[in-house]
Phi, psi and omega in degrees: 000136194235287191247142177200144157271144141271134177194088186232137179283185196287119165277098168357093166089025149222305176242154179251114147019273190285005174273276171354282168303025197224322181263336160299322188295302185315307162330308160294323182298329159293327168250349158199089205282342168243059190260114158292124180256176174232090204282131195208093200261105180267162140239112192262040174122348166271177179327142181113339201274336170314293194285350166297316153321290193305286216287342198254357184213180215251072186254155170270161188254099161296138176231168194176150188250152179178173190250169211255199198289321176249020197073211281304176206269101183228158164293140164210154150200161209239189186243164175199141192233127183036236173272011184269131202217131138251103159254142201236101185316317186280034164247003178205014179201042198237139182329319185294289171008264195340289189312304188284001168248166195328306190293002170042181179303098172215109177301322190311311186256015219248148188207149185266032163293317177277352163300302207278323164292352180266326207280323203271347163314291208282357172281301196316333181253025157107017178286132156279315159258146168212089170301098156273136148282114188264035187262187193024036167310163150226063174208160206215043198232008172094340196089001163313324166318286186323258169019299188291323184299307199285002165144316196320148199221107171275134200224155207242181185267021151278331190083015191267134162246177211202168169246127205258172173230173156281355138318316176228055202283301161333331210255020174268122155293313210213177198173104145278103168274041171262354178275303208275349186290312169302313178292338201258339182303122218044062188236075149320097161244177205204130187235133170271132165208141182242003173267157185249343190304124178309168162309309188207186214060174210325321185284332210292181191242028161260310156319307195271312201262338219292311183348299165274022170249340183140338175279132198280174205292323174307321170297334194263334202258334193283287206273345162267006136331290177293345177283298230272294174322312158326280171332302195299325172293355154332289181302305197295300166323294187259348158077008149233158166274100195234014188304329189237019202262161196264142199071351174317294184318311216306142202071021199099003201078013176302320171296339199275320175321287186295346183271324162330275210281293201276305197084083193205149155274149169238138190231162160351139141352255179338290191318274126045274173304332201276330171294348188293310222271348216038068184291325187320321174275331204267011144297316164316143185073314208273122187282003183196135168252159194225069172237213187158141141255183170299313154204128176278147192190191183273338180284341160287001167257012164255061167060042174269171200318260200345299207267352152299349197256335183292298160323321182261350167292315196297303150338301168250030181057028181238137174326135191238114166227134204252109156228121187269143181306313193209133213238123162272169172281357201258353195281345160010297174302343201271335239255287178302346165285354172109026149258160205288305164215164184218165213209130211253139165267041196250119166303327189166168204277121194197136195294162151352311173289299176320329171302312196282296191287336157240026185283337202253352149304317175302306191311306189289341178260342176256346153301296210299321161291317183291338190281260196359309166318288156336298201289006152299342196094352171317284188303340193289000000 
């Protein structure tokens, strides 16, 4: 083997994206010491994804002070490549924020004000595209915050404007987008979403997400109310419908936001990165891809990292081995999306912890069986 990509997302609550490469990499190196590796450690818009972005490409690190979840005053920074900004919603607007400040989780009060100060920095400083990640949010407000930072203006049935929360999205009448419209002009945005979920109802994204931001069933019932309050003035007001578009919930309605607010899309994760990083050229030439997740399942064959990254190796033909924490049983299909094999590092049954404490010795030892395997002649 003379060349191979590493490119694996993170196993959840055990290994990060770049501990994975770092040991897949060692492996290879061990068994084929003049093998180019090509190291490329994903996220596909949840935490992480910044510094991933940072470590797989030659992106500058922006640090800019802006608020935080509650209004207060934090540090933060996104990337920025050539004219290109990846900003990471949960770096000004993200569940640990929360958790960690005095006020804990509460969606009702919680605001994306500070995405939208991060997005007009990387406009001021000269940004064309501006890629969001949209994971590990703890806000439920649609993107009205963002929206306020970057000019949009909210008005009450008094004609009083206000800075809304998801606490008070009813109390919106009326909505000037035209100063972000202006700010935004020929300004690419792009929010990577892997989700499929409407704005508000049983699927939506007070039913489905809030929960885990902190809201209790009275709470949950209140803010897809309030979402459902938007929408209409949405429509109305802006002449767009986004109440039913597949990605609206994702993030609090943040996705519903950028098509609102942004004129902005939402497209894949995966896709999204890999064109960033031009995984489509680092395909040439290369004799083996390496990637993984945490568990491969059917919801990764609706286009998460592996079988996105698999699909476009399957194009140019080159083996795609997927090893992964843990194998459902339904995965079948991925085999026809372009992976070659997949391959679990769990040794034997064993708890969580366990699992957690013996994943990156597990990793290594079961790369270490596939380079053997490979060095057989399979692979050549």
């Amino acid at each position: 083997m003379k060349r191979c990509i590493i490119i694996p997302d993170s196993y959840k609550g055990t290994l990060s994206s770049i501990q994975i490469c770092n040991v897949m990499e060692a492996v290879v190196k061990k068994h084929f010491p003049s093998c180019e590796t090509i190291k490329v450690p994903i996220a596909d818009g949840g935490e992480g994804t910044v510094d991933c972005f940072l470590h797989a490409t030659d992106a500058k690190k922006i640090t800019l002070r802006t608020t935080g979840p509650y209004g207060e005053t934090i540090e933060t920074y996104y990337a920025r490549l050539g004219d290109t900004a990846v900003i990471e919603m949960a770096s000004a607007a993200g569940l640990m924020l929360a958790m960690n400040s005095e006020y804990g989780l509460n969606p009702r009060k919680t605001t994306t004000y500070g995405v939208g100060q991060m997005m007009k920095h990387a406009i001021e400083q000269g940004c064309k595209e501006i890629i969001l990640g949209l994971g590990g949010s703890c806000t439920n407000d649609c993107g009205v915050g963002a929206a306020r930072a970057l000019g949009t203006c909210f008005f009450d049935t008094m004609g009083k404007e206000f800075i809304p929360t998801a606490d008070s999205l009813t109390k919106i009448a009326d909505i000037d987008n035209s100063i972000t419209q202006e700010l935004l002009q020929g300004i690419k945005v792009t929010a990577m979403c892997d989700i499929d979920n409407p704005l508000y109802g049983p699927e939506g994204a007070a039913y489905v997400f809030a929960p885990q931001k902190g809201a209790d069933a009275s709470t949950v019932e209140l803010l897809d109310y309030n979402l459902q309050s938007l929408a209409d003035v949405i429509a109305e007001v802006l002449g767009k419908r986004v109440s039913k578009m597949p990605g609206a919930g994702a993030a609090g309605g943040f996705g519903a936001g950028v098509v609102s607010f942004f004129q902005g899309k939402l497209r894949s994760g995966i896709d999204t990165l890999l064109d960033l990083i031009k995984f489509d050229e680092l395909l040439i030439g290369t004799d083996m891809v390496f990637t993984g997740e945490g568990r491969i399942d059917s919801q990764s064959l609706r286009g998460k990292a592996v079988i996105g990254i698999a699909m476009r190796a399957k194009v140019e033909n080159v083996p795609v081995i997927a090893v992964v924490g843990s194998i459902a049983e339904d995965i079948e299909a991925a085999y026809d999306m372009g992976v070659t094999s997949i391959f679990s590092i769990n040794r034997a049954p064993m708890s969580f912890e366990e699992a957690k404490d013996l994943s990156e010795q597990n990793l290594a030892d079961t790369m270490d069986s596939l380079m053997r395997f490979y060095k057989i002649g399979l692979g050549s």
